[in-house]
N, C-alpha and C positions, 0 to 999 in steps of 0.2 A: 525545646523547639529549635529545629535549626535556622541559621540566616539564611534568607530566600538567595539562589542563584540567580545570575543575570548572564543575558545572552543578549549580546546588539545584533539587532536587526538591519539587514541590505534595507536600501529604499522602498524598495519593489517589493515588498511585501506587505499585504494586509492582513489582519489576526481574523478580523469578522469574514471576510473569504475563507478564510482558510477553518472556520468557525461551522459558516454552510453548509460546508461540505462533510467537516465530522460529526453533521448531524442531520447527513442524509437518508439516514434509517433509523427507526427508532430501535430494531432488533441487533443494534451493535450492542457488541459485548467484551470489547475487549477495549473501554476507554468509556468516559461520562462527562459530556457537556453538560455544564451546571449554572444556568447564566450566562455569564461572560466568564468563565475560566474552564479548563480542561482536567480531568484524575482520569490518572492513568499509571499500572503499577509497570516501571523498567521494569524489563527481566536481565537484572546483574544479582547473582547470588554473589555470598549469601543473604544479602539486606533487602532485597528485592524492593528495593525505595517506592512508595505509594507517593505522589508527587503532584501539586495543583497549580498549573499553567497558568497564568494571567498575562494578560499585556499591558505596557504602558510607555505609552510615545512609542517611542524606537526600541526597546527594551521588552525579552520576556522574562517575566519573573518567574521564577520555577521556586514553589516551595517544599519541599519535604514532609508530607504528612502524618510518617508512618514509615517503620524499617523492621523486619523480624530480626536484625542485627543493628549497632552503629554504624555509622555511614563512615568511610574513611576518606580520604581525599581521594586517593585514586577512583574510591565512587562518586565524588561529584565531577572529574572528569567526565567517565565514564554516560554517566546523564548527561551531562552537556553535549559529549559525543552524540546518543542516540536521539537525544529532542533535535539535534543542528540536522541528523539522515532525516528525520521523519519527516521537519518541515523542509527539506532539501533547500535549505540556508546556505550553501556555499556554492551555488549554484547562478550566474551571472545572467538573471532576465533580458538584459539591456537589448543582447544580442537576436532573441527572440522577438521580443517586441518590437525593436526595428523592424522584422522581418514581415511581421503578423501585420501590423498597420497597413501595410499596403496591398494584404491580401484579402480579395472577396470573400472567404470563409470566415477568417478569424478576428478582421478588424473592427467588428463592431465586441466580440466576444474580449479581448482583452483589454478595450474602452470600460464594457462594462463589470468584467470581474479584476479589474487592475490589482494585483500584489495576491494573487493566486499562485498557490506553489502545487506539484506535484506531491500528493503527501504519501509518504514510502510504508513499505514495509518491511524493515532492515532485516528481519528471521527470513533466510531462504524458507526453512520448512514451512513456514506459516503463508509465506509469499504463493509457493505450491499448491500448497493445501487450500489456498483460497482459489487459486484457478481451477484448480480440480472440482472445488466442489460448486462453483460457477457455472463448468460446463454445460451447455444445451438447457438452461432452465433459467427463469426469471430471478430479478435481483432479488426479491423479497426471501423467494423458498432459499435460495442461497446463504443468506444470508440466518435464517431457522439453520440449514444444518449448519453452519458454524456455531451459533448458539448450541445447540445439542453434541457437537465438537467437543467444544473448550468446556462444557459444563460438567461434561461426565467426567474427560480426561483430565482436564487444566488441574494448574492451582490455583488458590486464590487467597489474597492477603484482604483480612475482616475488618473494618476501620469505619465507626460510629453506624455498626448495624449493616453496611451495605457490603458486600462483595467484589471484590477487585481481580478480574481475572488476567492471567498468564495465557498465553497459548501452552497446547500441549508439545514438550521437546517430542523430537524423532525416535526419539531412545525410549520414548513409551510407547509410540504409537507401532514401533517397530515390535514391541514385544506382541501384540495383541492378534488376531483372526480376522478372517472376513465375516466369522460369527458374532465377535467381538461387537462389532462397528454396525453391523446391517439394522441393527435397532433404531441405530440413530436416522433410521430414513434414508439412506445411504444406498445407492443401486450396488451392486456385487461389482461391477466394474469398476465405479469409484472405490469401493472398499481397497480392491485390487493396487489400484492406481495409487493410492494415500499409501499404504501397504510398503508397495516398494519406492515410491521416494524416502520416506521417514528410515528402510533397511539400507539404500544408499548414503544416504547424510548421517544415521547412526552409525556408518563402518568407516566414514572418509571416505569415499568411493565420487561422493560428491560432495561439493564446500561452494561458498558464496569465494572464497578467495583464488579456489582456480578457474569458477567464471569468471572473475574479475581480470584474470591475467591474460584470458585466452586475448589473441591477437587483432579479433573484428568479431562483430556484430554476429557476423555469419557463422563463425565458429563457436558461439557459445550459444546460436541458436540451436547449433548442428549437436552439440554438446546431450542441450536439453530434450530435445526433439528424440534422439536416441534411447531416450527412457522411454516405454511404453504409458499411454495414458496423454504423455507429453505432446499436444500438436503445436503447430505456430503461433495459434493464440495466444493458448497457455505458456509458452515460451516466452514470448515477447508481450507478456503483461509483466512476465517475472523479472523479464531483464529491464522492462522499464521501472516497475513499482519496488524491488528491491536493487537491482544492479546498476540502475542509474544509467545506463546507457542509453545516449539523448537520440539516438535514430533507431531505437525498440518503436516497433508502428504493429498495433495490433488491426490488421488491416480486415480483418473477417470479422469484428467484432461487430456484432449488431447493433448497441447506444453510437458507436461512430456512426452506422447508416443512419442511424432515426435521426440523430442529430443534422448530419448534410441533409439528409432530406426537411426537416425541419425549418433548414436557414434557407435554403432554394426553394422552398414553396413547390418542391415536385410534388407529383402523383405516384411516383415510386421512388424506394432505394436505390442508392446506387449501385453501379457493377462497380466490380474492383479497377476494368480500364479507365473508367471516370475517375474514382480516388484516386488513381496514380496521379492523372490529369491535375487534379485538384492540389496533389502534395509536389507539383516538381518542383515548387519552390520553399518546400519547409524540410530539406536534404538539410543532416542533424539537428532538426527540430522538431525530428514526428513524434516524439514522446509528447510535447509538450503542449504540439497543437491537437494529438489526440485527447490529453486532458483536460483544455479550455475547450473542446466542441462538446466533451462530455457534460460541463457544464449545463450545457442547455437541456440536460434531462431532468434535474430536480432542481 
């Protein structure tokens, strides 16, 4: 057995927030709320460490379940690294909250979900592949073809009877058809669309590390957007929920309308010149106040 990892926690963070939200659907599959603690298997080969998240006080516990290899130090970095992106733990609320407190949309919303973080998904492909498969269709179905996804393709590490899944790398889903995939409930265009992101990031062609470099928002919108399949949405869900880049604003997204519509008690959603209206004072903070309006849907 190994000795549990500890990770200190900002202030501004709450475990049971942040708890809510990884148990917004019951059809996830790539992670297990279990009570009060989290399993979820890293993907750091070779040991692909199965790992159960707790908290206590200021401190997450991360213990080590299960490893197809020993675990070396440089993989308890490495975990450390990927739990610190996921809850985006190095990321300074202070300045947002200020912000939010004084604004009619958000201030009641970060009153009540206090120490809410943006929870990531550090695998560009997987980041993709979720907005892809998102597109035009309800969270629920969404969330089936990612289970039919990762079930068929993924791996999975086996540990007291239950299944611990992997998303599937690029480099498999790059080998495969649109024959392949269309089982999985998949329309021929997403096939398409999964198709060639997974043959771009299986060639290098595309990397989370040269979006990370590109020089503004715009340019790694510009970036993503240029892939077919790719619209601004899907762009800037990706630059927000894996790239971290805090003025990603998925402004067409329909849980933002329901939500403003929801906290204003309108009779309709709003137009996009109302959201702007709404955000001209959350300029490098629209990720963040897109993910606390989100809130108000589960």
């Amino acid at each position: 057995m190994y000795n549990p990892l500890k990770i200190t926690l900002p202030i501004e963070f709450s475990f049971q927030e942040n708890l809510r939200y990884l148990q917004r659907n019951d059809k996830e599959c790539m992670f297990e709320v279990y009570g009060e603690v989290v399993r979820k298997v890293i993907p750091i080969p070779p040991s692909f460490p199965l790992v159960e998240i707790s908290c206590q006080e200021q401190l997450l516990s991360v213990q080590i379940l299960y490893s197809t290899v020993p675990c070396s130090s440089k993989d308890y970095e490495a975990i450390i690294h990927y739990i610190r992106e996921w809850f985006d733990l190095d990321t300074d609320l202070l300045p947002f909250y200020k912000m939010a407190k004084k604004d009619s949309l958000l201030c009641s919303a970060v009153q009540d979900y206090y120490g809410l973080r943006t929870i990531g998904i550090p695998d560009l492909f997987e980041a993709i592949s979720w907005g892809i498969l998102g597109q035009q269709i309800n969270l629920s179905f969404a969330y089936t073809l990612k289970k039919n996804l990762v079930e068929k393709y993924g791996n999975c590490v086996t540990w007291n009877n239950r299944h611990y899944w992997l998303f599937p790398d690029a480099s498999t889903i790059a080998n495969l058809s649109i024959e392949d995939l269309m089982p999985l409930k998949l329309t021929t265009k997403k096939c398409e669309y999964l198709l060639l992101a997974a043959q771009l990031i299986a060639t290098g062609k595309l990397s989370k590390n040269t979006l990370k470099q590109m020089v503004s928002l715009k340019k790694a919108e510009q970036q993503l957007t240029s892939i077919r399949g790719i619209g601004p949405w899907t762009a800037n869900y990706v630059l927000m929920r894996c790239l971290r880049y805090p003025d990603a604003f998925p402004i067409a997204d329909v849980g933002l309308h329901n939500a403003i519509k929801y906290i204003t008690k309108a009779d309709r959603k709003p137009t996009k010149e109302e959201i702007l209206v709404y955000a001209k004072d959350w300029r490098g903070f629209e990720s963040y106040a897109t993910f606390y309006l989100w809130r108000y849907l589960y």
